[in-house]
C-alpha positions as CSV (number, residue, x, y, z in Angstrom):
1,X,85.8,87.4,90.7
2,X,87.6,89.0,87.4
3,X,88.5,92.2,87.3
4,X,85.8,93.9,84.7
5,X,86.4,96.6,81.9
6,X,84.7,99.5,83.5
7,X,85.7,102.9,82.2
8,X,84.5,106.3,83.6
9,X,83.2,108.1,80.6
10,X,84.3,111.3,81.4
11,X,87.1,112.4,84.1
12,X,85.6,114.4,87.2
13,X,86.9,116.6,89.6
14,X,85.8,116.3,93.2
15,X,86.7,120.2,93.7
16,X,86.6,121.9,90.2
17,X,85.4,125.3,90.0
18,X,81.9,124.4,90.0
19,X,81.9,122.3,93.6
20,X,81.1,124.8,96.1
21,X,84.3,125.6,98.5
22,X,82.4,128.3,100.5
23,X,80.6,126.1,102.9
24,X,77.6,125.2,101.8
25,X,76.5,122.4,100.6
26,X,76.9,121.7,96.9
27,X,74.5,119.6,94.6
28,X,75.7,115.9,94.1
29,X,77.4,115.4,90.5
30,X,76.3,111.9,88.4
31,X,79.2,109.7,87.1
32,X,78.7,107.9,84.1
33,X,80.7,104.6,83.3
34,X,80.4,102.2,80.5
35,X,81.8,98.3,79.2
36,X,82.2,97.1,76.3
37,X,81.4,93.3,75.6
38,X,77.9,92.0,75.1
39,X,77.4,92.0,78.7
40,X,73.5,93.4,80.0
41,X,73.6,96.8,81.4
42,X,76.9,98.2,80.0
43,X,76.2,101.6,80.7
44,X,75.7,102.7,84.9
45,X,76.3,105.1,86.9
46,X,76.6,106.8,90.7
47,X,76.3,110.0,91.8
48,X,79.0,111.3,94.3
49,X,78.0,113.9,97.3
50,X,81.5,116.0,98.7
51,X,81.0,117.7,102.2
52,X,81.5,121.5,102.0
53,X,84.6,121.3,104.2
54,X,86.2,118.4,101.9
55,X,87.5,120.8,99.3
56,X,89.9,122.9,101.9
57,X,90.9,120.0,103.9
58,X,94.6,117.8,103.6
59,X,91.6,114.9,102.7
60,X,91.5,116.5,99.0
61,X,94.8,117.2,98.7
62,X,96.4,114.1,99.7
63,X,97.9,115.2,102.9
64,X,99.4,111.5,104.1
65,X,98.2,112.5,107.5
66,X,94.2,112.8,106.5
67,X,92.4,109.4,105.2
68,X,89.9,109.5,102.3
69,X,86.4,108.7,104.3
70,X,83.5,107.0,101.9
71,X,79.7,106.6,102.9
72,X,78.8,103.8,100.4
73,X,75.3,104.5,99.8
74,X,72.8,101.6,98.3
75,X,69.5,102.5,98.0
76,X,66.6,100.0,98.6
77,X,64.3,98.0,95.8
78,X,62.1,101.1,94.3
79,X,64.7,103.8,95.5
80,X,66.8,106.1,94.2
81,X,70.7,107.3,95.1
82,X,69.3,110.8,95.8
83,X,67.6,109.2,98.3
84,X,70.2,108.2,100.5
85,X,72.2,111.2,99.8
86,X,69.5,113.0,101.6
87,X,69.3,110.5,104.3
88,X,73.3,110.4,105.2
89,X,73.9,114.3,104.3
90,X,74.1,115.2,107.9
91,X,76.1,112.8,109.6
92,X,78.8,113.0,105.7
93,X,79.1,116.4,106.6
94,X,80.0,115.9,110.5
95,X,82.5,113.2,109.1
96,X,83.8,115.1,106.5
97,X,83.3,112.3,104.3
98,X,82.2,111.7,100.6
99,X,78.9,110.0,99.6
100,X,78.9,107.4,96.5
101,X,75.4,106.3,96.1
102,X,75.4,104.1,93.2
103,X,72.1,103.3,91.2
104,X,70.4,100.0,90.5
105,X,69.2,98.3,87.3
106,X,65.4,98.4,86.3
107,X,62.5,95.8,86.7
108,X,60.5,96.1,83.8
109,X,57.5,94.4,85.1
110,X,57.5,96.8,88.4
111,X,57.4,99.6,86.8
112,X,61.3,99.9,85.8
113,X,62.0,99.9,89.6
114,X,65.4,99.9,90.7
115,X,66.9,97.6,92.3
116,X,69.6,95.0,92.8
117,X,70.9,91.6,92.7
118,X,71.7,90.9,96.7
119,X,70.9,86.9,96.2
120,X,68.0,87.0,98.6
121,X,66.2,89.9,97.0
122,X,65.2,91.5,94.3
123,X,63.3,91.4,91.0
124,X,64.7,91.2,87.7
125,X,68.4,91.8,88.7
126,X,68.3,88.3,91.0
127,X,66.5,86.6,87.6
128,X,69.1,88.1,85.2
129,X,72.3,87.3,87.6
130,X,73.7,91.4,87.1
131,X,76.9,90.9,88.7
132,X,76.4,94.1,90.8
133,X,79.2,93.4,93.4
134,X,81.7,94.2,90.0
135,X,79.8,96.9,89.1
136,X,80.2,98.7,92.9
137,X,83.2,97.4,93.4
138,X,84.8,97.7,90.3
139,X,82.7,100.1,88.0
140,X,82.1,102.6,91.3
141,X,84.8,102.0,93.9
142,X,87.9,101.2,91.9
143,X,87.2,103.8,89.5
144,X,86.0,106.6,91.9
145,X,89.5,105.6,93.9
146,X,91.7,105.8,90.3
147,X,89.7,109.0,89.1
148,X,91.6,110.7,92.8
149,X,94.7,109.3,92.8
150,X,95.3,110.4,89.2
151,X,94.2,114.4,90.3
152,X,97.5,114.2,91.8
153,X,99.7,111.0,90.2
154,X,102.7,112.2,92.7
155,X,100.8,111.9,95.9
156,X,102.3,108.7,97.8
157,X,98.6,107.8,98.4
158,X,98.4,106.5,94.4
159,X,99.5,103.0,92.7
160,X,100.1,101.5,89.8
161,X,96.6,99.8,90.0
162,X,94.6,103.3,91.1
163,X,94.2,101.4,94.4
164,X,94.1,104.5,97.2
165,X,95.8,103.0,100.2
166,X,94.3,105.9,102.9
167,X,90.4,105.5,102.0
168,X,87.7,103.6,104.4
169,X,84.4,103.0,103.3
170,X,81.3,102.3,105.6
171,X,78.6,100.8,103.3
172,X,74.8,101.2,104.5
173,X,72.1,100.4,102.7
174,X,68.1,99.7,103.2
175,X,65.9,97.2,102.2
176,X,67.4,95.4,98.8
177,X,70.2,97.7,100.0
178,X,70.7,96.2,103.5
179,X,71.3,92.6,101.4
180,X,73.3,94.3,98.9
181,X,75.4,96.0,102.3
182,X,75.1,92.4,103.5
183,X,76.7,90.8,100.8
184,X,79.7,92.8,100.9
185,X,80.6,92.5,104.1
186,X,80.5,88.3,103.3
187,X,82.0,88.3,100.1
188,X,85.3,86.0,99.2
189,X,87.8,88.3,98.8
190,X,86.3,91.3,100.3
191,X,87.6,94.4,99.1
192,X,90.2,96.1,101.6
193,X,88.8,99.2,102.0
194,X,85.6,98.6,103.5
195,X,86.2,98.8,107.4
196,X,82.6,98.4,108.2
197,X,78.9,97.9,107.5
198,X,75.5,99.0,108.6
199,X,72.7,97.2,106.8
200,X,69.1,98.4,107.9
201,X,66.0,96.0,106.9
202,X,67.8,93.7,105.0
203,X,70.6,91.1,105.5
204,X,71.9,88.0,104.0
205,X,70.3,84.3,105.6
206,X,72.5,81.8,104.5
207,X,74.9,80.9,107.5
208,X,77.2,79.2,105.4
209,X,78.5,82.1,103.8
210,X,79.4,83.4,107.4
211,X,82.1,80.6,108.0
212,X,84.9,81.9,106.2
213,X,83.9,86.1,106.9
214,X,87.3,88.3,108.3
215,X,86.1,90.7,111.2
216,X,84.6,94.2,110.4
217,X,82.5,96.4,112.1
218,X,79.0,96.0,111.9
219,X,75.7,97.6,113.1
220,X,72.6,96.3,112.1
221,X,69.1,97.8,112.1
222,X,65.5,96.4,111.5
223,X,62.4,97.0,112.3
224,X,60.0,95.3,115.0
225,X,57.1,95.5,112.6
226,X,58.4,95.0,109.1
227,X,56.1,92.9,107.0
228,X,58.1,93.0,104.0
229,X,61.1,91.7,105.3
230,X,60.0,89.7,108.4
231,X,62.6,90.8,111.5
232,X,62.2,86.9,112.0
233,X,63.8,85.9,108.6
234,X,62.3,85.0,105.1
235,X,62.5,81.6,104.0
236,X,60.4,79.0,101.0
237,X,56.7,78.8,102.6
238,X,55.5,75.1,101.4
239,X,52.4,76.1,102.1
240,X,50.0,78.4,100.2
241,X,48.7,79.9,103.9
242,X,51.9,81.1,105.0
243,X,53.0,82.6,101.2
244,X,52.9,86.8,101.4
245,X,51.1,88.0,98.7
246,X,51.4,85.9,96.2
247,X,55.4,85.0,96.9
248,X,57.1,81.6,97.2
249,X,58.3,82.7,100.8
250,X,56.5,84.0,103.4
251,X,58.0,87.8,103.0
252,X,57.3,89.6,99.8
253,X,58.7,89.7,96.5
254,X,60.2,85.6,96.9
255,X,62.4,87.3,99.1
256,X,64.6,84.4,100.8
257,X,63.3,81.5,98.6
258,X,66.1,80.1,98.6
259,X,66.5,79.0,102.4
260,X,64.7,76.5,103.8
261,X,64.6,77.6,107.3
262,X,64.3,81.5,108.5
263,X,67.5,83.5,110.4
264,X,66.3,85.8,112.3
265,X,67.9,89.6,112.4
266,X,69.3,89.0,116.1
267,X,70.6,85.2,115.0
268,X,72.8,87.2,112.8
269,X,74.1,89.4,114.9
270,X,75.3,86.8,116.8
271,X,77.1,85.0,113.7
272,X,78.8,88.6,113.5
273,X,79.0,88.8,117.7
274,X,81.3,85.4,116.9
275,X,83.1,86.8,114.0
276,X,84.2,89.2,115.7
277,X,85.3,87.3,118.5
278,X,83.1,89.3,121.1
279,X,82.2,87.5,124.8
280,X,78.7,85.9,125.3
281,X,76.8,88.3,126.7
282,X,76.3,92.2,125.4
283,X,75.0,95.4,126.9
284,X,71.2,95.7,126.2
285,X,70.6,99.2,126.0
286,X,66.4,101.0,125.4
287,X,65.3,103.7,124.2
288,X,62.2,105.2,125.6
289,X,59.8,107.5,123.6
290,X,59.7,111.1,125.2
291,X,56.6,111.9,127.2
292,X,55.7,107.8,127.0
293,X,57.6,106.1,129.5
294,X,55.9,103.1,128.5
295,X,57.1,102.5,125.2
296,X,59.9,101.6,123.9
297,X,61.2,103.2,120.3
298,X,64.6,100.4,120.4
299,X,66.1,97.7,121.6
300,X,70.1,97.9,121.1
301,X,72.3,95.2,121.5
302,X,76.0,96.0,121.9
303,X,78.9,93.4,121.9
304,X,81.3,93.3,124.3
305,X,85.0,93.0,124.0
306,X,84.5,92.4,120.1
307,X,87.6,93.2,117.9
308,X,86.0,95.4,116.1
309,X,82.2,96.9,116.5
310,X,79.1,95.0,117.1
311,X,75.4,96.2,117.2
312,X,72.1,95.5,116.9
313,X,68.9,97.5,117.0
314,X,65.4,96.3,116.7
315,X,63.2,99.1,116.5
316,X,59.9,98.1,118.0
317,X,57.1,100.2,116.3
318,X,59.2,100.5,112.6
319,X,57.9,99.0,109.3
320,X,59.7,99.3,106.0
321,X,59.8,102.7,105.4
322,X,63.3,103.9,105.6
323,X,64.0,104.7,102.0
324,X,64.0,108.5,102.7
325,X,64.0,109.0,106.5
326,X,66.1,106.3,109.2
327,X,65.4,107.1,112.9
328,X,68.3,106.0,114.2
329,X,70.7,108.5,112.1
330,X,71.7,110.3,115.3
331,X,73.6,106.9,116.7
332,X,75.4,106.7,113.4
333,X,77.4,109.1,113.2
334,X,79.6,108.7,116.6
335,X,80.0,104.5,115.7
336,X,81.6,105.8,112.4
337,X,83.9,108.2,113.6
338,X,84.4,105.5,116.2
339,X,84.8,102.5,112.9
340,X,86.6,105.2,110.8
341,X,88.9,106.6,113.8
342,X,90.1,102.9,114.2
343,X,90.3,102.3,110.5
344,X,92.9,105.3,110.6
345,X,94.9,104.2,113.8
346,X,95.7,101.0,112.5
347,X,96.6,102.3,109.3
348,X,99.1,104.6,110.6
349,X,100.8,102.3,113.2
350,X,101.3,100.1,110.0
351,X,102.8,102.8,108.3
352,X,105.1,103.2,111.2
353,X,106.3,99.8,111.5
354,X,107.2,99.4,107.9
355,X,108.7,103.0,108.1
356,X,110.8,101.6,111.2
357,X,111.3,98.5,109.2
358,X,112.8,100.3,106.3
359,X,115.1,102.8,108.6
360,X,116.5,99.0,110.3
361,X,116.9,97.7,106.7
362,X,118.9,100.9,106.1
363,X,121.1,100.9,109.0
364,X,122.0,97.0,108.3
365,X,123.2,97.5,104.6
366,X,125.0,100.8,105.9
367,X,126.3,98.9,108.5
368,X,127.7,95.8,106.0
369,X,128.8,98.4,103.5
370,X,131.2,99.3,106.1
371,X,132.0,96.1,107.3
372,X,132.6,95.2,103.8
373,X,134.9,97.8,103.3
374,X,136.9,96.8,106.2
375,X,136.9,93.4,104.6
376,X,138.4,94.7,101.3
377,X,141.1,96.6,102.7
378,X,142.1,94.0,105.0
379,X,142.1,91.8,102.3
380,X,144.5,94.2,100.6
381,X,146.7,93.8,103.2
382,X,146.4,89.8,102.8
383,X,147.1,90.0,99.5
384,X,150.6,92.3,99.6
385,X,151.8,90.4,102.6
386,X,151.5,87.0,100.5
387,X,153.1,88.5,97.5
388,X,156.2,90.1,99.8
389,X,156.7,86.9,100.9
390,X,156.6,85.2,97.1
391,X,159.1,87.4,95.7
392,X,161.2,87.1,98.8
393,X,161.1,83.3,98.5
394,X,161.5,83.3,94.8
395,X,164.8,85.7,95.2
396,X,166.2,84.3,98.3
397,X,167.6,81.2,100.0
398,X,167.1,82.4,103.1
399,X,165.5,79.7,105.5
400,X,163.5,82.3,107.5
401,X,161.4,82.5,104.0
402,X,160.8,79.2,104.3
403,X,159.8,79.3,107.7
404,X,157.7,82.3,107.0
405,X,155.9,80.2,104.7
406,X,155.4,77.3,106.8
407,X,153.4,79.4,109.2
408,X,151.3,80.7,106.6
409,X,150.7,77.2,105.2
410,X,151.4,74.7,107.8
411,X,149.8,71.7,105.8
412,X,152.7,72.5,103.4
413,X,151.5,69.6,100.7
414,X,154.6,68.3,98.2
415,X,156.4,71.4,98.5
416,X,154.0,73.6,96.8
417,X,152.6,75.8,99.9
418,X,148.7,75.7,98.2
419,X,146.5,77.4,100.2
420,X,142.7,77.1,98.9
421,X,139.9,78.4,101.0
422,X,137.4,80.5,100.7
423,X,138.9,84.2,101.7
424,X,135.3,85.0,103.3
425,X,136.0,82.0,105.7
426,X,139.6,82.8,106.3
427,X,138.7,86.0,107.4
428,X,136.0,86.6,109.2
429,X,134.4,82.4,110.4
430,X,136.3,82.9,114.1
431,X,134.4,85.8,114.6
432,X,130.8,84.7,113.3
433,X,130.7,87.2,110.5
434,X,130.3,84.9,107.3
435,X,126.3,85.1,107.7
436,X,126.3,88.7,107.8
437,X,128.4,88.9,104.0
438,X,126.4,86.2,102.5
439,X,124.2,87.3,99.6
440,X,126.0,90.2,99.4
441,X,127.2,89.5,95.4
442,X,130.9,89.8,97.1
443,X,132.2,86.7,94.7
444,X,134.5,84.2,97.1
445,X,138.2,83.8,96.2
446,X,140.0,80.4,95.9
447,X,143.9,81.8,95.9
448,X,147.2,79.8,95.7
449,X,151.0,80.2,96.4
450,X,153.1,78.6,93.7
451,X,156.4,79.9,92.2
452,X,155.7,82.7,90.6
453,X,151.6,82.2,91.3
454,X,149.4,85.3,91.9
455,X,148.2,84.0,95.0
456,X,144.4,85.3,94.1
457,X,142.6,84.0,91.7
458,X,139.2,85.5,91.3
């Protein structure tokens, strides 16, 4: 995927005079952005919700030490952002993370609903092929991230490419929103920032596109009685009988059309359960309705030694009806503190080791600088030594000249006392030091004795 032309059409500030800093909750602020090109639906947007706590916190003012934490917010087919603003408010707020609920594009012949193109479902957006994994990760994500970094271009937190090297997302979604959440938890090249997904009532079938996925953190949700999107899977119906109203599959809307054969919501959590690398068998856990000790509200399965999170809920009595309300909210919010506290540990231990790896770097080119040094005076020394002995020989009949000479060049060729080797060699190959001067830009020296001869030639 290309990197796209999205602009923000007008800067933001996450904590400008107008957010409220006093606590209470302040109203979420739309963000326009825009393309050019003849491309269809140029002009977007996504409307961003800050915690009250966010504008007084190192979070917002790029303290190294406190990560940037992202609820990415897709609403389902029909739904709007404010919608799941509402829904996560709670559980943002006990995180102390932002919201960034982007919005669909319309289906005219649904009554402009929104919605958007997640493969397996829905409406005009799947017919017209909008490329919405550029728009949210590009036209919301990448710009959102650039729009921070820039409030404080010093911060050690921005790059050249706006990329924020401190911020997690979660992504959760429902419905269209749950494929959507789906798909970019699948995609090739998955964007390095999202450390975990919860899709609820929706989720991609084709298994194929699971063979390749990195681990992440994943908690699905679906309900036991959903006859949109059938908790057993959607899939082509070749017969009339089994078609839902009027669709080519047997769930609404030609959801899953496309697959011959259903996946189930709990055959997928076990693609992830492998993914992840987690052992066969997982904790069952069931949650009983109070004052009815005889039904059950969930089923939760959780994997066990996984490398990163793995759940499961089926919630026995739920439709399709969590575009406004979820019921399992409550369980949300300790997995992503959990999702987002790993996110953060391993982030900093990496920062550690290269920080470790730079002090070592250090210490080794202090430590050849010196040696180096050493190298150059002794060299010196060499040098004034061999030209002592030059002028002496040049001056002098003596025969202990001669001799002196001999020892310094015992191969002695034709009378001319030439002595060419590399002065790296000469010096320091006894004691094992010529790998540690390499590729230093030191040039070697090829030096001679002759009458007269400076005996180093550079």
């Amino acid at each position: 995927m290309m990197e796209s032309s999205w602009k923000l059409k007008q800067p933001k500030s996450l904590c400008s005079s107008s957010t409220n800093i006093s606590n209470k909750r302040g109203r979420p602020t739309q963000w326009d952005v825009s393309r050019g090109g003849d491309v269809k639906n140029n002009f977007r947007s996504f409307n961003v919700y800050v915690p009250p706590n966010f504008c007084s916190t190192g979070a917002q003012q790029h303290d190294e030490d406190v990560p940037l934490r992202v609820l990415l917010a897709i609403h389902g087919y029909g739904g709007k952002p404010v919608q799941e603003i509402r829904k996560w408010m709670d559980v943002a707020d006990a995180l102390n993370a932002i919201i960034i609920a982007p919005m669909g594009t319309e289906t005219i012949k649904s009554q402009k609903k929104l919605g958007w193109n997640a493969v397996e479902c829905c409406g005009d957006p799947v017919l017209n092929e909008i490329d919405d994994l550029d728009f949210v990760i590009h036209g919301v994500m990448e710009l959102f991230l650039i729009q921070f970094s820039d409030s404080d271009s010093s911060s050690s937190t921005s790059s050249s490419n706006g990329k924020n090297k401190r911020v997690h997302v979660i992504a959760t979604g429902f419905s269209n929103g749950g494929f959507f959440t789906s798909l970019l938890g699948i995609m090739k090249d998955r964007p390095e920032w999202l450390v975990g997904i919860v899709p609820t009532g929706g989720y991609q079938y084709d298994i194929n596109a699971y063979s390749s996925t990195p681990e992440l953190a994943v908690f699905m949700h679906h309900g036991g009685k959903d006859s949109v999107v059938n908790p057993n899977g959607c899939c082509i119906a070749h017969e009339q009988k089994h078609q839902k109203n009027g669709s080519k599959s047997n769930c609404m809307f030609d959801i899953g059309v496309q697959q011959e054969t259903c996946q189930s919501a709990q055959s997928v959590f076990h693609l992830w359960s492998s993914i992840n690398g987690c052992s066969s068998d997982h904790n069952v856990s069931r949650n009983i309705k109070e004052g009815d000790a005889n039904s059950v509200e969930s089923e939760c399965f959780v994997g066990k030694d996984c490398i990163e999170p793995t759940s499961f809920c089926i919630w026995t009595n739920e439709g399709h009806s969590w575009g406004g309300t979820f019921p399992g909210i409550e369980m949300m919010q300790p997995w992503m503190e959990d999702v987002f506290g790993r996110a953060e540990k391993k982030r900093l231990e990496q920062r550690d080791d290269s920080e470790s790896s730079e002090t070592s770097n250090h210490r080794l080119r202090a430590g050849n600088s010196i040696f180096l040094s050493a190298s150059l005076i002794l060299l010196g020394s060499i040098r004034r030594n061999f030209m002592r002995i030059s002028r002496k020989r040049k001056n002098s009949e003596d025969p202990s000249v001669e001799e002196e000479m001999m020892v310094l060049n015992p191969a002695n060729q034709t009378g001319k006392h030439k002595i060419e080797q590399s002065w790296i060699k000469l010096l320091f190959h006894n004691w094992g030091f010529v790998s540690s001067v390499r590729g230093t830009g030191i040039k070697q020296a090829t030096y001679s004795i002759e009458d007269g001869a400076n005996p180093f030639h550079f």
